[in-house]
DOKOL-636758 format. One record per residue (C-alpha): z, y, x; residue in one letter. Coordinates in steps of 0.1 Angstrom, whole numbers, plus 5000, padded with zeros to 4 digits. Example, Ala and Ser with C-alpha at 12.3 -4.5 7.8 and 13.67 -1.06 7.14 Angstrom:
REM residues 2
507849555123A 507149895137S 
This chain:
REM residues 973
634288355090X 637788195100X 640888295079X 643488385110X 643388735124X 641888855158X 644788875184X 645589245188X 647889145219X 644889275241X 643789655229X 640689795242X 642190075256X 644489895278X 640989745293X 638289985293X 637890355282X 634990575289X 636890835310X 633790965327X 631991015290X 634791155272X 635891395302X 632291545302X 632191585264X 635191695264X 634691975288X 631092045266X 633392065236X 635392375248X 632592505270X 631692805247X 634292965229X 631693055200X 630992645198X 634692525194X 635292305166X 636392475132X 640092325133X 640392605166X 639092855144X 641292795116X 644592915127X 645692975166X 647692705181X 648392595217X 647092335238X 644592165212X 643091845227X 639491805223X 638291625192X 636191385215X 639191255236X 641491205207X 638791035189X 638190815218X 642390725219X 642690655186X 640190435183X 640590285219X 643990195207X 642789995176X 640089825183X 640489465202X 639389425237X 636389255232X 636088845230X 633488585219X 635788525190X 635188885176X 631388855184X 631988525160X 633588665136X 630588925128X 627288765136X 625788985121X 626789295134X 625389335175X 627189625182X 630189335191X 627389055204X 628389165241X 631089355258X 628389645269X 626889625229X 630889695220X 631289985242X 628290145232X 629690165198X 632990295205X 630790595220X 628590605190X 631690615171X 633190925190X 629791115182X 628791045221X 624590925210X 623490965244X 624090945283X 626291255290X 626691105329X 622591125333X 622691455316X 625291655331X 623791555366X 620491625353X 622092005341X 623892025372X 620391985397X 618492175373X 621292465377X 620492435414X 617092515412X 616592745383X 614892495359X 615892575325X 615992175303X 614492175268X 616792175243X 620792165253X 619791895283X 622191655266X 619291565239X 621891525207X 624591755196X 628091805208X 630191485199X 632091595175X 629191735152X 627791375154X 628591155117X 628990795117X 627290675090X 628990425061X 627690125076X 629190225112X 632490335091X 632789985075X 631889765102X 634889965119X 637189875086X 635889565088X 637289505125X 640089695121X 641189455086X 640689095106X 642689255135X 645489425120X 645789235084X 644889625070X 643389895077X 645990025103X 647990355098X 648290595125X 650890865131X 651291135156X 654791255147X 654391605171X 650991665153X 650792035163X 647292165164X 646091885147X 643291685166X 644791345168X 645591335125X 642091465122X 639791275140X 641890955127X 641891075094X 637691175097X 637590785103X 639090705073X 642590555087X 645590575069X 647090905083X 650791055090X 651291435107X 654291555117X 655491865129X 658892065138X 657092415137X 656592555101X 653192685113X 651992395130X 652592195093X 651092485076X 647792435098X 648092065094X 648092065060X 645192365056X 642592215081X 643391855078X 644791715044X 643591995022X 639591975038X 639591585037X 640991584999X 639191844982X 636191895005X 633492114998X 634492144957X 637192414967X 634592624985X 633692834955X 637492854944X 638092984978X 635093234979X 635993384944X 639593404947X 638993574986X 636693794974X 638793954950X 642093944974X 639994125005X 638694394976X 641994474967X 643294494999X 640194735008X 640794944978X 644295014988X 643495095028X 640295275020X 641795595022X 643195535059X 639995385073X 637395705067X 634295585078X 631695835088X 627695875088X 627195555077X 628595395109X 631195105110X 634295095136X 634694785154X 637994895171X 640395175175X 641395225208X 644995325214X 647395425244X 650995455244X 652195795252X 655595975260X 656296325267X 656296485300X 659896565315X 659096945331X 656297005306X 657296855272X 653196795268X 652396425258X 650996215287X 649195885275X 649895645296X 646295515305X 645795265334X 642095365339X 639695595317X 636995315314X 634795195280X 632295045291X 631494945329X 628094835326X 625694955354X 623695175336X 625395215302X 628995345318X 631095495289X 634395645300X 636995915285X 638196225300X 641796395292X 640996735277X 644096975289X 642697315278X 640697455248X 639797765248X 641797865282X 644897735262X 646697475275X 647197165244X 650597015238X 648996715220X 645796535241X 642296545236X 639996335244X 635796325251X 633896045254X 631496045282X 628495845292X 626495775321X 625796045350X 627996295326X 631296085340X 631996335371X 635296215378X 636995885387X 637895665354X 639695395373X 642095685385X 644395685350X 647895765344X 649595445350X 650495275378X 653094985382X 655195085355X 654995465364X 652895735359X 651496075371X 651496365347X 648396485345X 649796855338X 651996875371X 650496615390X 653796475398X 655296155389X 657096055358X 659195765369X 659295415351X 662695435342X 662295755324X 659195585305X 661395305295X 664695525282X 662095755259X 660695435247X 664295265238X 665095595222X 662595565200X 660095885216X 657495635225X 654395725206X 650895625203X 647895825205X 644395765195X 641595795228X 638895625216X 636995435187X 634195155192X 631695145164X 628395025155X 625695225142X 623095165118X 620694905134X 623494755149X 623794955182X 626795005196X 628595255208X 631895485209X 633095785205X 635996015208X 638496065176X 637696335153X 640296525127X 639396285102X 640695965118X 643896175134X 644396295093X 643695935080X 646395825109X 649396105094X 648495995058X 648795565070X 651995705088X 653095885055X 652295615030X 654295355053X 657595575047X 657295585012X 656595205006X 659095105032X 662295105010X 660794894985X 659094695006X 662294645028X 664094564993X 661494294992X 661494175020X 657994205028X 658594375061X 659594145090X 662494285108X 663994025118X 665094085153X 662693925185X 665093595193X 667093675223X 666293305232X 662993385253X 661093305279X 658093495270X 659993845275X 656994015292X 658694375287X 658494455253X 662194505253X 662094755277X 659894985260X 661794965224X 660294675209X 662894505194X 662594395159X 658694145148X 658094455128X 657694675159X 654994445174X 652794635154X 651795045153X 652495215119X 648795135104X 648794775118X 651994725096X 650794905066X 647494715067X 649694365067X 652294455041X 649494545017X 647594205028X 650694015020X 651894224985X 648394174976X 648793824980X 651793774959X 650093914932X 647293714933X 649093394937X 650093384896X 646893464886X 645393204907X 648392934894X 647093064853X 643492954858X 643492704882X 645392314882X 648792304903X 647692094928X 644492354934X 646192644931X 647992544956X 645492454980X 643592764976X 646692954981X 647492785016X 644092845024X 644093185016X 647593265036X 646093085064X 643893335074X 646793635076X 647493465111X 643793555121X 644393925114X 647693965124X 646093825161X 643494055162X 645694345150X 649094435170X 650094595198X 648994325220X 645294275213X 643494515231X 639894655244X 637894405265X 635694665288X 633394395299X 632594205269X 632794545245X 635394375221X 638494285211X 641394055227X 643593895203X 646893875209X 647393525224X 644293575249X 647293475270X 650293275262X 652593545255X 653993905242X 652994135271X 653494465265X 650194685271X 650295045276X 646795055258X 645894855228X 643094805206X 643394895162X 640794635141X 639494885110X 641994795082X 640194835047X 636294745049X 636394515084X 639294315092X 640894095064X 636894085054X 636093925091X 639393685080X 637693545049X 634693475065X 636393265095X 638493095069X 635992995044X 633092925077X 635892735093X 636692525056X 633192425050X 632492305084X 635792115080X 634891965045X 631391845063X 632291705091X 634991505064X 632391485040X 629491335064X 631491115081X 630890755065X 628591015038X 628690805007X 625790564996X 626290634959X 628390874939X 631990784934X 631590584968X 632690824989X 634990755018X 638590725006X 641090885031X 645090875028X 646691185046X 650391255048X 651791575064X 655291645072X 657191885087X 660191795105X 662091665139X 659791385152X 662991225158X 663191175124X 660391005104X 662290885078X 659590845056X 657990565077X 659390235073X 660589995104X 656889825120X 654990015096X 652690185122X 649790005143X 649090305166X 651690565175X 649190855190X 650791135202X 650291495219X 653691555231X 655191905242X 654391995276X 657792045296X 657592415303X 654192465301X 654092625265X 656692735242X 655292675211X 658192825187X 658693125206X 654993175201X 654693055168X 657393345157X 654893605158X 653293415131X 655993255109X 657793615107X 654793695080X 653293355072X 656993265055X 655993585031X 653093435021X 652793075030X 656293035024X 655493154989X 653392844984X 654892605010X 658592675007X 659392345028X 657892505058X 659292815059X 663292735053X 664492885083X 664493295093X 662593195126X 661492875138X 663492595153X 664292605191X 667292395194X 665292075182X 661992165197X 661491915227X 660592155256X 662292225284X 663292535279X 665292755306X 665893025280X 668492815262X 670892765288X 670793125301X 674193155301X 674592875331X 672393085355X 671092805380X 672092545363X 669792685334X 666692455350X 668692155356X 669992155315X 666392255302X 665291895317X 668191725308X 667491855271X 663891785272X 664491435285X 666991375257X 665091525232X 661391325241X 663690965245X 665291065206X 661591105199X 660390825211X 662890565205X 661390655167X 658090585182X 659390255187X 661190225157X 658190285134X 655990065156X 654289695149X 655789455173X 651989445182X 651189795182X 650490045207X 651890385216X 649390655235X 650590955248X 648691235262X 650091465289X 648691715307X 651191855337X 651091865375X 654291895382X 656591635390X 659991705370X 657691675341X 656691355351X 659291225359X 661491335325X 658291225301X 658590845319X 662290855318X 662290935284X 659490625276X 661390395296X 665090465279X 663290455248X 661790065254X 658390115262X 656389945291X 653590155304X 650789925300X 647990125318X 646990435319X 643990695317X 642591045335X 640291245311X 638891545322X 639491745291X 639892135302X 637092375305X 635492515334X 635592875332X 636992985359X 636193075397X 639293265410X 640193055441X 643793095433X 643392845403X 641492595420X 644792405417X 645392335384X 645092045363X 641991965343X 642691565334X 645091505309X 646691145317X 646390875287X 649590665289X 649290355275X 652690195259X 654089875245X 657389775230X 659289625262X 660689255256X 663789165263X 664889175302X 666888925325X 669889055325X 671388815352X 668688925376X 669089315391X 665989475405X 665689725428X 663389965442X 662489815472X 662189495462X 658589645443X 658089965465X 655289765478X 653689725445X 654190055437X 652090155468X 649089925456X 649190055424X 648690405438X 645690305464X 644190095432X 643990385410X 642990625439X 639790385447X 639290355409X 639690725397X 638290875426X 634790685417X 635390845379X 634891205400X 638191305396X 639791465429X 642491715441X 645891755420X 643691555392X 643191255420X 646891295428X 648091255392X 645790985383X 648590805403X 651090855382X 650590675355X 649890315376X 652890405397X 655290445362X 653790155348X 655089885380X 658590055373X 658489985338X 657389615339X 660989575355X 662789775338X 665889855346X 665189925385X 667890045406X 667890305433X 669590175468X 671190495467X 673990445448X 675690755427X 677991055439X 681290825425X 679490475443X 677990295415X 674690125416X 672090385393X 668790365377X 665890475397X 664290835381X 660590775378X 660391075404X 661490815438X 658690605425X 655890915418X 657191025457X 656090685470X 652890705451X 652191055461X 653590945500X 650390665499X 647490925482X 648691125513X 648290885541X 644990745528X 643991065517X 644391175555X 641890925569X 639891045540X 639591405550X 638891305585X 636491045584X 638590735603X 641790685608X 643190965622X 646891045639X 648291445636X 651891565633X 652991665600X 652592075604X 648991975608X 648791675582X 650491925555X 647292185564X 644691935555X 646191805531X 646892125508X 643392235512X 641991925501X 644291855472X 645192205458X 641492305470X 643092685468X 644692885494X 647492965467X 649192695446X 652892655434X 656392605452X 657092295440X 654092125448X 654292255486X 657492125489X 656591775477X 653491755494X 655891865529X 658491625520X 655291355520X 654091455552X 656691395578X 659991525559X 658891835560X 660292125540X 658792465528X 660992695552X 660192505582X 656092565577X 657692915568X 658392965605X 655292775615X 653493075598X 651492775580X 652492915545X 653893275530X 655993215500X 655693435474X 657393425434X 657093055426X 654093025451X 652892985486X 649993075502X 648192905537X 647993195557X 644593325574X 644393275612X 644393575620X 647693635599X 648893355623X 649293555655X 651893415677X 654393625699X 655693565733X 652893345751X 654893015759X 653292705751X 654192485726X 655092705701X 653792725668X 650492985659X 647693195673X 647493215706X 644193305725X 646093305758X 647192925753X 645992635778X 647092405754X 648492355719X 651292075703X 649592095668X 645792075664X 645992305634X 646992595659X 644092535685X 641592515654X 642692865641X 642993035678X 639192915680X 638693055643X 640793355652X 638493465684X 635393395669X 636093625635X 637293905661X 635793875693X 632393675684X 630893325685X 630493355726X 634093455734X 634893155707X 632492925732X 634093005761X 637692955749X 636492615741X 634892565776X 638192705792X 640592455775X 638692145768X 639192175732X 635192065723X 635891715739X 639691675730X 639791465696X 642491575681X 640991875680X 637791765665X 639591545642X 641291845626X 638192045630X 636291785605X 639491755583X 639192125578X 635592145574X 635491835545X 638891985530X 638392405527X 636392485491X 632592545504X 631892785474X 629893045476X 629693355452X 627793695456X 626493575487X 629793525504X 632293235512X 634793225489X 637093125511X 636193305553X 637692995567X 634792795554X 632493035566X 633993055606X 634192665601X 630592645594X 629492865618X 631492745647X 629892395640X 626392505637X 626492645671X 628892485689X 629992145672X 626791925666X 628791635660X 630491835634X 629191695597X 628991945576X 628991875539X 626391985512X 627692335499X 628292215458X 625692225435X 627192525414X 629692755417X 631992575392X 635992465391X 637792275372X 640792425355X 643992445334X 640992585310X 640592755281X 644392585270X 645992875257X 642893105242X 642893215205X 641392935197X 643992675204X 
């Protein structure tokens, strides 16, 4: 073996990476929410990446491209004998042990026609649940030592969720985490160093010490909880109520009267006004089942934001509802508990005295603790920050203060969980070593943020799947007239433990297995650092220390992680700030270093609020990484993942990389969201995340000035390349258009600076925004695109290009503002107004939608015009003379459609058949229930069959399945 190390100056990654192998396991890996790894069930966090794409990064960004001089080095190793040998290990290395191309189209036929496969159809686990063994592990280190000089460190300096730090740290590489928020560190250190250092040996520790916590904490809510003929409450099920204005009777404020919907097995409530002739001040409630429910339950109380009384039957107006509830006169009333019986059946019932007296008595003991546990600051009233963009109306009824996210049992239940905790927490520090205690203590804390998400105000009764919703089932604080209670004492903080010390041990093995040791005291040493702090700031990593910077960054807009995380850090700094006071300095987390764009913050400059959110975000991500490139090898790599369809974020993310020095060397499309969803109206979103690919920049010409055009026509081949390329990985739609992006960036920054030709508002020559060069990218998908959809080249006028062109790459009728305007400003110049009043599009709030034919009626009769017009001869835009046809033949019939054709030549003119095709190849073809999810489809299909024989139609898809934004925001992370 020769002495001199293996060039790193050509990475793997910047070659190959198994897109179409780590986007299917990666969509297998969040495809159940029951199946998630244990780092999502752990704490909540937002926007986790799967396990199996990070792994692939990481190691992607290590590992040399492969040479004869690495298949030299290790003759006896013939996973590196060839370049196909190599690659086959880098998927055995991510836990991919089989053909997950074969075996999704294999699932995806069998799902066609009914066949059930043996086992999961994939033949091995999920990857993640897949162990390298030692030899794998050291035939890695081994590579990894003769191309680095060491086994190389990696750092992702915005850690948050944790799945880059993990799966790095799983593989035995020389770790660094870092996060801003408190409670991102908190969950860094509990499910990544804490697992990997102590492993399964603080199970037991963790079992005993929970036990005993989640008995006292029973013992003191026992009283509150009655339980009753042996049966066990899964959830009490609330609704807000205020008092009615001409009656002074208490109306609950109930959207619909529904349990359970489930043909069959209905369970609904009805509002009893009367007992006994006498009219009741205070509601009760029955529980009624099956062909007992003799009255509507989806006619309730509540509708937008007012209601109906149901004593008068006249309305109580939504301004009223809002001043009682800012007064304070808002209360809550119990409707409804969910339980399980013995045997396990479930079912639900109405309240009796017992829970109403067990309710006064939680209400009771809550006054007489609060002073002390005010003095103690155990209660979190800390006021909701003003800075907010998640202000989903919680203000307007009253809630204020954290404290007042949660009914008065909720916060008894999590003041006696936390008080219990501090007194455990010296008993735990007597018997057990500092560094332990410690560990068992974070542990422990971690799983308040469990409870306190399936326990507020927010979570809530799921009708169709007969449980509860946490909190963060979306990604933010709406305000619900009806909520859902967890049972305090005997169920919830007992469900907690069990999650936390489930999620631990399958943690600790996946840690433990990984590289499993041959003999004892070989096991597989790790080194883990976590910090929390500004990323712009990792002063604990010296200049070049860092091979692979692998990062996660915040999403633009998309999430606002600190406002979120408040919820949480409000309580966790009473507990986990007991035991990790480094976390928890602040009253509530950091905003004005967190790198999002963030509208809330610059309020006070009304429109120009947007315009200062980027600027921030782009000053914030360039501080960030500009110590990416401080703490990076001259050799090294950066990686960034980023996940957003929008331009602006685009276009501030690459500004940001390019101010900071970095070339973007290539770049990557994973499919990484799940597919749960078949609403047409999110048939737009992203599902590929984008793997940048960066390099430390050399030093420039600086006598030679580049401009735009002068590479426009690289920029151009860069975009068709990576269309031809991606589009044979399956991608398509926005994820086809963003694959783009990346390429396009990447031509820009090989020149770096580039200079617009339009000079700045005071005349000076400026740099180009990465935007000008996505437009020309985006400009080229469009115009090949085109002859795409059609077949051959093919020649329209923009109102009709724009037409096609939405439906094939939003592949929704609805899809946002911003991307309509780009996509119009590609086709012809076009902008949003002007298809406005061509009745192609209806905007809506932050949306438009492609009108219906029918909704495209035109008025007056003249030719030329823009519309539906069943009295035309003749039509200037191929779009209108395929929706008149459409338009007849929904209303009038197939024959009256025929003879419009015959009576203007449309069925021979080929403009018209162009667009026909277009339309035909570019509307969805899903089918649900029996009918076309979208009716254009339908008349489209129809027509042709009839009429069109020259008309292709396409194969309807194999499976009613879209790809979306995903599962990115669930409970799970």
């Amino acid at each position: 073996m020769t002495t001199d190390l293996i060039s790193p100056k050509r990475l793997l990654i910047e070659e190959w990476l198994p897109v179409r192998e780590l986007g299917i396991e990666s969509r297998r890996e969040r495809a159940a929410a029951s199946a998630l790894p244990p780092l999502s069930f752990l704490h909540v966090w937002w926007a986790r990446r799967p396990l199996v794409a990070s792994a692939g990064v990481v190691l992607a960004g290590l590992l040399p491209a492969w040479s004869p001089q690495l298949a030299e080095e290790f003759p006896g190793a013939p996973q590196l004998a060839s370049v196909e040998a190599y690659r086959k290990w880098l998927l055995h290395l991510c836990g991919i042990w089989g053909d997950p191309v074969t075996a999704r189209a294999a699932l995806d036929r069998a799902k066609v026609e009914g066949i059930k496969l043996d086992g999961n159809g994939y033949g091995y686990k999920q990857a993640f649940r897949n162990h390298p063994d030692r030899a794998a592990i050291d035939l890695l280190h081994q590579v990894l030592k003769r191309t680095w000089g060491e086994i190389p460190p990696v750092v992702d300096p915005t850690a948050g969720g944790g799945s880059i730090p993990f799966v790095a740290a799983r593989l035995g590489l020389p770790t660094y985490a870092n996060d801003l928020n408190g409670v991102a560190a908190s969950v860094l250190r509990a499910g990544v160093k804490i697992t990997a250092d102590h492993g399964l040996k603080l199970l037991p520790n963790l079992k005993k010490w929970g036990d005993i916590l989640v008995a006292r904490v029973r013992e003191r809510l026992k009283p509150f909880f009655p339980l009753r003929n042996d049966e066990r409450v899964v959830a009490y099920i609330w609704a807000h109520a205020v008092a009615c204005p001409r009656t002074g009777r208490m109306v609950p404020l109930v959207t619909d009267w529904w349990l359970r919907k489930e043909k069959g097995k209905e369970v609904a409530v009805r509002l009893v006004k009367k007992a006994d002739g006498v009219e009741l001040r205070e509601p009760r409630f029955e529980v009624v089942h099956g062909s007992a429910i003799n009255f509507d339950p989806a006619k309730g109380v509540m509708s937008r934001g007012s209601a109906v009384s149901p004593y008068d039957d006249l309305v109580i107006s939504g301004d009223y509802i809002k001043a009682e509830a800012r007064a304070g006169r808002m209360s809550q009333v119990l409707y409804a508990v969910a339980i399980r019986l013995p045997g396990g059946k479930r079912d639900l019932r109405a309240p009796v005295e017992a829970d109403l007296n067990a309710i006064r008595e939680a209400e009771k003991e809550l006054e007489n603790l609060r002073p002390a546990w005010e003095s103690q600051e155990l209660l979190p009233v800390e006021p909701i920050d003003a800075v907010s963009n998640y202000d989903r109306g919680h203000r307007l009824y009253g809630i204020n203060t954290w404290a007042e996210m949660f009914s008065s049992r909720q916060l008894l239940t999590h003041v006696v969980f936390a008080e219990e905790f501090q007194r455990i927490a010296s008993e735990i520090r007597d018997e057990l070593d500092t560094e332990t205690a410690t560990s068992v203590l974070a542990e422990l804390a971690i799983m308040q943020g469990t409870a306190l998400n399936y326990n507020a105000r927010s979570s809530s009764w799921d009708v169709s799947r007969q449980k509860m919703r946490s909190v963060f089932d979306k990604h933010n604080f709406a305000f619900k007239w009806t909520f859902a209670e967890s049972e305090g004492a005997e169920a919830l903080y007992a469900w907690c433990l069990y999650q936390l010390t489930d999620a631990y041990e399958k943690l600790a093995r996946l840690f433990e297995n990984t590289g499993l040791q041959v003999a004892p005291g070989q096991a597989l040493p790790r080194s883990i650092t976590v910090t929390q702090g500004n990323g712009a700031d990792l002063r604990h990593l010296s200049d070049e220390s860092m091979a692979h910077v692998c990062m996660d960054p915040p999403y633009y807009d998309n999430v606002m992680y600190a406002e979120l995380a408040d919820f949480f850090y409000v309580w966790e700094k009473r507990t986990l700030g007991r035991v990790l006071p480094e976390y928890f300095a602040d009253e509530l987390t950091d905003k004005e270093n967190e790198a999002v764009a963030n509208p809330a913050r610059f309020a006070a400059f009304g429109r120009k609020k947007k315009q200062l959110a980027d600027a921030d975000y782009e000053a914030k991500m360039t501080a960030v990484f500009a110590e990416c490139h401080r703490v990076l090898r001259s050799d090294g790599v950066l990686t960034v993942m980023f996940t957003h369809k929008r331009a602006e974020a685009w276009d501030t993310l690459g500004m940001a990389l390019l101010e900071a020095g970095f070339t973007i060397e290539t770049s990557w499309p994973v499919n990484t969201e799940s597919e749960n969803s078949l609403h047409q109206a999110n048939l737009n979103s992203a599902a590929s995340t984008i793997m940048l690919v960066c390099r430390k920049r050399g030093t420039a010409d600086a006598t030679e000035q580049v401009f735009f055009e002068d590479i426009e026509s690289e920029v151009r081949q860069a975009a068709r390349d990576a269309l031809v390329r991606f589009e044979r990985s399956g991608l398509s739609g926005v994820d086809l258009m963003l694959s783009t992006y990346g390429p396009a960036m990447s031509v820009i920054s090989g020149y770096w600076p580039v200079h617009s030709s339009q000079a700045s508002e005071d005349g000076s020559v400026r740099l180009l925004r990465p935007e000008e060069a996505l437009s020309t990218a985006r400009n080229e998908v469009s115009r090949l695109q085109l002859n795409r959809i059609v077949g051959h080249t093919a020649q329209f006028e923009p109102y009709t290009d724009f037409t096609l062109l939405a439906w094939h790459t939003f592949r929704a009728i609805e899809f946002g503002f911003d991307d309509a305007r780009r996509l119009a400003l590609s086709t012809g110049g076009l902008d949003v107004d002007q298809l406005v009043r061509a009745k192609i599009v209806e905007k809506k709030a932050g949306t438009v939608r492609l009108r219906e034919p029918k909704e495209r009626i035109a008025r007056g009769g003249s030719a030329g015009k823009f519309g539906v017009d069943p009295a035309a001869e003749q039509f200037d835009h191929p779009i209108d003379a395929v929706h008149t046809v459409c338009y007849i033949a929904d209303m009038d019939g197939l024959t009256a459609a025929k003879v419009f054709l015959d009576r203007t030549g449309l069925a021979t003119d080929r403009g018209f058949r162009d667009c026909f095709q277009g339309l035909v190849n570019a509307v969805p073809r899903a089918r649900g229930e029996g009918d076309w999810v979208v009716p254009l489809a339908g008349m489209l299909d129809r027509l042709a069959a009839a009429y069109l024989p020259d008309v292709v139609l396409p194969e309807l898809p194999a499976e009613r399945r879209t790809f979306v934004q995903g599962d990115f925001y669930s409970e799970a992370g």
